[in-house]
LUMTIGU-964230 format. One record per residue (C-alpha): residue in three letters; x negated, y negated, z negated. Coordinates in steps of 0.02 Angstrom, whole numbers, plus 50000, padded with zeros to 5 digits. Layout:
alaXYZ
...
This chain:
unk503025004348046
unk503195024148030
unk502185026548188
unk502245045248157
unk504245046148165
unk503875039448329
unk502805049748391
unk503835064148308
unk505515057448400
unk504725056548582
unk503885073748567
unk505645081648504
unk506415070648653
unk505145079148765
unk505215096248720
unk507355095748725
unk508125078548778
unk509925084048720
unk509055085948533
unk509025067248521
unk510945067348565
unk512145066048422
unk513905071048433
unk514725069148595
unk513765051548628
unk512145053348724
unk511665035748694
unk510165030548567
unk510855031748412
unk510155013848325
unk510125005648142
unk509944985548147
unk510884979048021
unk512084964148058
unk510894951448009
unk509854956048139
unk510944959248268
unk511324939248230
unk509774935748349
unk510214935648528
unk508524942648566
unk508744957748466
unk510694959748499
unk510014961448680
unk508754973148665
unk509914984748554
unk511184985348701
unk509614990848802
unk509095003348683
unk510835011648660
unk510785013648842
unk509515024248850
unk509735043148865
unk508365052648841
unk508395060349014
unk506685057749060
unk506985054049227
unk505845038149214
unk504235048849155
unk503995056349354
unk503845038449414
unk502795028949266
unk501075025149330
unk500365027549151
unk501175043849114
unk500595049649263
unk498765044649264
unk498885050549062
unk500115062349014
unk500375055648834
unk502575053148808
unk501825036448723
unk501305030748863
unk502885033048973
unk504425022348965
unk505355032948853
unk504135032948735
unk503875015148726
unk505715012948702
unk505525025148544
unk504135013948475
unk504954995548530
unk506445001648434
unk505675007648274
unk504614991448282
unk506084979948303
unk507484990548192
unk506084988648043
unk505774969748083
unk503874973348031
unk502174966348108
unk501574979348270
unk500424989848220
unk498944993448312
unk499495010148399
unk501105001948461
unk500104989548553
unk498904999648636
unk500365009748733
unk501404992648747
unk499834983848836
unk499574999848948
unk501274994649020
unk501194988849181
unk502814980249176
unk502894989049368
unk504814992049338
unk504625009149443
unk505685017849275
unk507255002849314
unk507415009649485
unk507425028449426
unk508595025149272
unk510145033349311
unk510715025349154
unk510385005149200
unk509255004649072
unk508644986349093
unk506704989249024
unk506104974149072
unk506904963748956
unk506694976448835
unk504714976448841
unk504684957048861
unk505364955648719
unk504164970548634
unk502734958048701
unk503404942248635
unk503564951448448
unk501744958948473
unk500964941948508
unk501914932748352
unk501424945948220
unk500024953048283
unk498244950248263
unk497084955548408
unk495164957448370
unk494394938948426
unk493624941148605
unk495244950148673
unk496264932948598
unk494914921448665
unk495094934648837
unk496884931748828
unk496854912048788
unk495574909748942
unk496894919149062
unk498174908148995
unk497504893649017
unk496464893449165
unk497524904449285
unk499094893149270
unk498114876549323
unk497424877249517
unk496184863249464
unk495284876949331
unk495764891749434
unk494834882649571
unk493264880349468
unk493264898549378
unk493244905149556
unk491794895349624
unk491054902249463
unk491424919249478
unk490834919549681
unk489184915849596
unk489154926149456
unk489654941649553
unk488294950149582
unk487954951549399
unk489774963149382
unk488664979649363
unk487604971749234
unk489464965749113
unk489714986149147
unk488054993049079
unk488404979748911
unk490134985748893
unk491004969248948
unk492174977549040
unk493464963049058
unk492424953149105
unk491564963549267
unk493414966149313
unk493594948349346
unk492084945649437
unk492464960549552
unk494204952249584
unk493224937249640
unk493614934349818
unk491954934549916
unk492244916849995
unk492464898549925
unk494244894549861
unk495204882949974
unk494894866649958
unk496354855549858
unk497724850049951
unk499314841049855
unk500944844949924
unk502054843349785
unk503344830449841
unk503164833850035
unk504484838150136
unk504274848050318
unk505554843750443
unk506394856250551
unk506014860550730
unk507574854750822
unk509144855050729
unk509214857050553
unk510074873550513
unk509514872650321
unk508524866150171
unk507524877750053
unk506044873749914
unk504534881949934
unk503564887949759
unk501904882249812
unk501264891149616
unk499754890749549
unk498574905949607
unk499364902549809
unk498534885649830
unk496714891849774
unk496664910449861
unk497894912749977
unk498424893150058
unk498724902150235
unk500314910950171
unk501274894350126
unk500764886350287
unk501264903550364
unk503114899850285
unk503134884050309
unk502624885450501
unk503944898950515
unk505574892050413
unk505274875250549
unk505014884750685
unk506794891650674
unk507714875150607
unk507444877150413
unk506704859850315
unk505584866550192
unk505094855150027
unk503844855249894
unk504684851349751
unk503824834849667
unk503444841749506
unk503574859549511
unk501954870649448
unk501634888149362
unk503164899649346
unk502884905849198
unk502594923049228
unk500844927149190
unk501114920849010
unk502624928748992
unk502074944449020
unk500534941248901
unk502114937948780
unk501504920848767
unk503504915748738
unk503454896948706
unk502174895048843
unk503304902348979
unk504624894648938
unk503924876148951
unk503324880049117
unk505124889149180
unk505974873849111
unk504794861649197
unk505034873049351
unk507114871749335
unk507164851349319
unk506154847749480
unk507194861449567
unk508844851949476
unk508184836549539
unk508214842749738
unk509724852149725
unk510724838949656
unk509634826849773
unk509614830949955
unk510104849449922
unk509634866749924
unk510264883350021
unk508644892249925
unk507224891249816
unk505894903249901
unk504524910749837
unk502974920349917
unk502304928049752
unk503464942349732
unk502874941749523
unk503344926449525
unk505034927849609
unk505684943249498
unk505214930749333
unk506104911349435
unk507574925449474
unk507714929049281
unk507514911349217
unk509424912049194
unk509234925849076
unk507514919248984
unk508324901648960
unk510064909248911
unk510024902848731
unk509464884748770
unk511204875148769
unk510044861848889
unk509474872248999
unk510694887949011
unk511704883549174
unk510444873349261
unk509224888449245
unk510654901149292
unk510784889249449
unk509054889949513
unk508924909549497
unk510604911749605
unk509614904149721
unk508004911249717
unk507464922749849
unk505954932349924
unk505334922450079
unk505914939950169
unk507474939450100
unk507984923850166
unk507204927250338
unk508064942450357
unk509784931450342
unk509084920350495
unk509204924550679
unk507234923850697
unk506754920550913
unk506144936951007
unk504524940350956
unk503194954651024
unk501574957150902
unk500304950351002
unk499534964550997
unk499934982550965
unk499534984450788
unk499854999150654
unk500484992750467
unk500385001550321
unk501834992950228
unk501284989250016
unk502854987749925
unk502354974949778
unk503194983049629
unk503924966349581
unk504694966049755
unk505444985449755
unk505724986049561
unk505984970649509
unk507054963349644
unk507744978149747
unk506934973949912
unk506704985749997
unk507034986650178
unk507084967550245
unk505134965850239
unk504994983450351
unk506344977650480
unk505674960250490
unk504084966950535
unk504694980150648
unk505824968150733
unk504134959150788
unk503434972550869
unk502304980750734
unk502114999350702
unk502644997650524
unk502145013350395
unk502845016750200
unk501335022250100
unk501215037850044
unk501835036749830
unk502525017549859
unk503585019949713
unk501655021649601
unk500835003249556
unk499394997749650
unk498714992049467
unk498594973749476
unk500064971549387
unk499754950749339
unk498184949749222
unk498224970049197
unk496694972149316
unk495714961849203
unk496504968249041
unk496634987949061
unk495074987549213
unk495105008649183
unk496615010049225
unk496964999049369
unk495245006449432
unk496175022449449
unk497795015149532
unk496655006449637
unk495845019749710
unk497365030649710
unk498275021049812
unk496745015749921
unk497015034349962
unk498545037450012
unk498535018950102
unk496905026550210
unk498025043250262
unk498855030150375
unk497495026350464
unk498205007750492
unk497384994350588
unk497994982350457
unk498934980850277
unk500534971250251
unk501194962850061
unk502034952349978
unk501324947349818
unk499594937349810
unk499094951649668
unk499284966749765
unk498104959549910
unk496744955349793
unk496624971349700
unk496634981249855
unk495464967849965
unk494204973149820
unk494324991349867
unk494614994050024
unk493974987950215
unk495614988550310
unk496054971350327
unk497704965550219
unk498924948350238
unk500404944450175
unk502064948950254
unk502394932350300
unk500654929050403
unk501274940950505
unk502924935650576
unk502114918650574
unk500904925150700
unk502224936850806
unk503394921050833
unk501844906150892
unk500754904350735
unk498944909150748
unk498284925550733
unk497824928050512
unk496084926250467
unk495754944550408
unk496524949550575
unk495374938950678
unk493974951750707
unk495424963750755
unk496114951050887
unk494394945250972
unk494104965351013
unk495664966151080
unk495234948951192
């Protein structure tokens, strides 16, 4: 790959946007040829590309461009490379994946595209080529296998985080021998034992009173080993106000964390394993929704229609289960939740997960839910910027996230909140290891304003105010 014409096209961009324009078209300008526009992967991504205008508008909003400053390292300039890479149906080259891996996949550039330039797709697809054809020096492929395989199974998640407890004192000492990565994970580490296992694939929980619906309930694969309290949190509140929630038998790992590692085959196993025991309830005893409390791994079980497009098996039963995907918020916000008064007057700073804001547009139902139950509820100060954890990017670009971290640490601590709200497991460990203000998830909240008990972080907070 001419990595140079790249770099020459995205400073030229840069320095005059309407120089890339030719004739009275504004659009990208590309050269597949019709053999390759045969592939449905690469027929999609060139509709993405000739989207794209060159406005720049999507530069102001990139994390990475704004930490760095480098046009390779904004969206734009990743589209320049993904297309030369995938026009000249060559191997990546070793520059193209350094500013392709610096992605965050945070989406902030989708929501400032005034073009509808659908980027996601377009990098997916950038990672899935990267990780066929190219070869990554041994420990970050051994890194990357580990991730793979041990953060999709609970049972070895379980296990690597009573390790890591352990072994996290010895974080600075990883640092000092240049292992990086590897401190990054133990620093993630929370600072108490996982959850015990508890199996409730299969299980259904009844309503409270009359049944007014029927939704599935991802219980995932990071969820059951960190966070446990925000599915019982949903599950206490969808019965408390007539909604039978099930655990799908069968259901496991979205997908999502491989997919973004471009680990293609991988992801798709687990979305199709993910669709048939969602097929199975829906065509069983029903379904209104399939909702998820990982807001990563909503934005990839709403896309499963797209990723699963080409599978003649699989195409409409896959578009069926991301119709009816939703945020757990999302759905609430459709129910006529009882009067509810925080019990007691608390401050929030609201986190808006980037998968939640970018990837699935919401945006105010989380806010008004919250401020419905009484809380004091406060945007953070640069929402739009990602809080770094990003999936596996906290372990795999530590420097980075660091910085987003502490950034947004910042601008969270102008607030002066008594507590943190958010929706994606992620977000509240990468900002639990940086900052003191306690943080729960969206849902513990309401949970707790409508008769659940008060969320562990927030007990300290509620025994002062007792």
């Amino acid at each position: 790959m001419d990595f140079s014409r790249a770099q020459r096209s995205v400073k030229r961009c840069a320095a005059d946007p309407g120089s890339q324009r030719l004739g009275n078209d504004a659009d990208m300008q590309t050269s597949f040829t019709i053999t390759q526009l045969l592939d449905p992967q690469v027929a999609s991504s060139e509709k993405i590309l000739r989207a794209c205008v060159h406005c720049g508008f999507c530069t102001a909003t990139c994390p990475t461009y704004v930490l760095l400053g480098d046009e390779l390292d904004s969206p734009r300039g990743r589209i320049y490379l993904i297309k030369e890479m995938l026009e000249q149906d060559k191997p990546a080259t070793r520059e193209v994946v350094k500013h392709i891996d610096r992605c965050l996949s945070c989406l902030a550039c989708m929501t400032t595209c005034p073009s509808g330039v659908h980027y996601m797709h377009l990098v997916d697809h950038a990672r899935e080529r990267i990780e066929k054809t190219y070869k990554r020096p041994m420990t970050d492929r051994m890194l990357r296998g580990l991730l793979a395989r041990v953060l999709v199974n609970p049972g070895l998640f379980r296990i690597a985080a009573v390790a890591g407890l352990i072994a996290r004192p010895l974080a600075p000492v990883l640092d000092l021998l240049g292992l990086h990565r590897m401190a990054a994970m133990l620093r993630l580490t929370p600072r108490r034992k996982p959850a015990p296992p508890v199996d409730r694939t299969g299980k259904v929980y009844p309503a409270e009173g009359r049944r007014r619906g029927r939704v599935a309930l991802l219980s995932g694969c990071i969820n059951p080993v960190l966070a446990p309290s925000t599915n019982e949190a949903a599950i206490r509140l969808l019965n408390r106000h007539g909604i039978e929630v099930v655990i799908a038998a069968g259901e496991a790992c979205c997908g999502s964390l491989v997919h973004h590692m471009g680990r293609e085959d991988e992801a798709l196993s687990q979305a199709r394993n993910n669709v048939d025991a969602w097929t199975r309830e829906i065509e069983g005893a029903g379904l209104d929704a399939i909702l998820v409390t990982v807001s990563g791994c909503g934005t990839t079980i709403k896309d499963y229609g797209f990723m699963l497009r080409s599978d003649p098996a699989y195409a409409t039963k896959a578009a069926r289960v991301s119709a009816r995907a939703r945020d757990v918020t999302e759905y609430l916000a459709t129910l006529k939740l009882r009067d509810a008064a925080a019990p007691m007057p608390l401050t929030i700073a609201y986190h808006a997960a980037c998968s939640l804001q970018h990837g699935q547009k919401v945006l105010r139902q989380p806010k008004d839910l919250l401020s419905k139950a009484g809380f004091v509820v406060k945007d953070v100060p640069e929402g739009h910027l990602c809080c770094g954890s990003a999936g596996t990017y906290n372990i795999l670009q530590p420097a980075l996230a660091e910085q987003l971290r502490v950034r947004k640490v910042a601008n969270i601590e102008l607030l002066k909140p008594d507590a943190i709200a958010a929706g994606n497991i992620g977000c509240i460990m990468q900002l639990a290891a940086g900052i003191a203000i306690p943080i729960v998830h969206t849902v513990e909240l309401l949970d707790w304003a409508t008769g659940g008990p008060v969320p562990e972080p927030l007990a300290a907070l509620a025994g002062k105010a007792n």
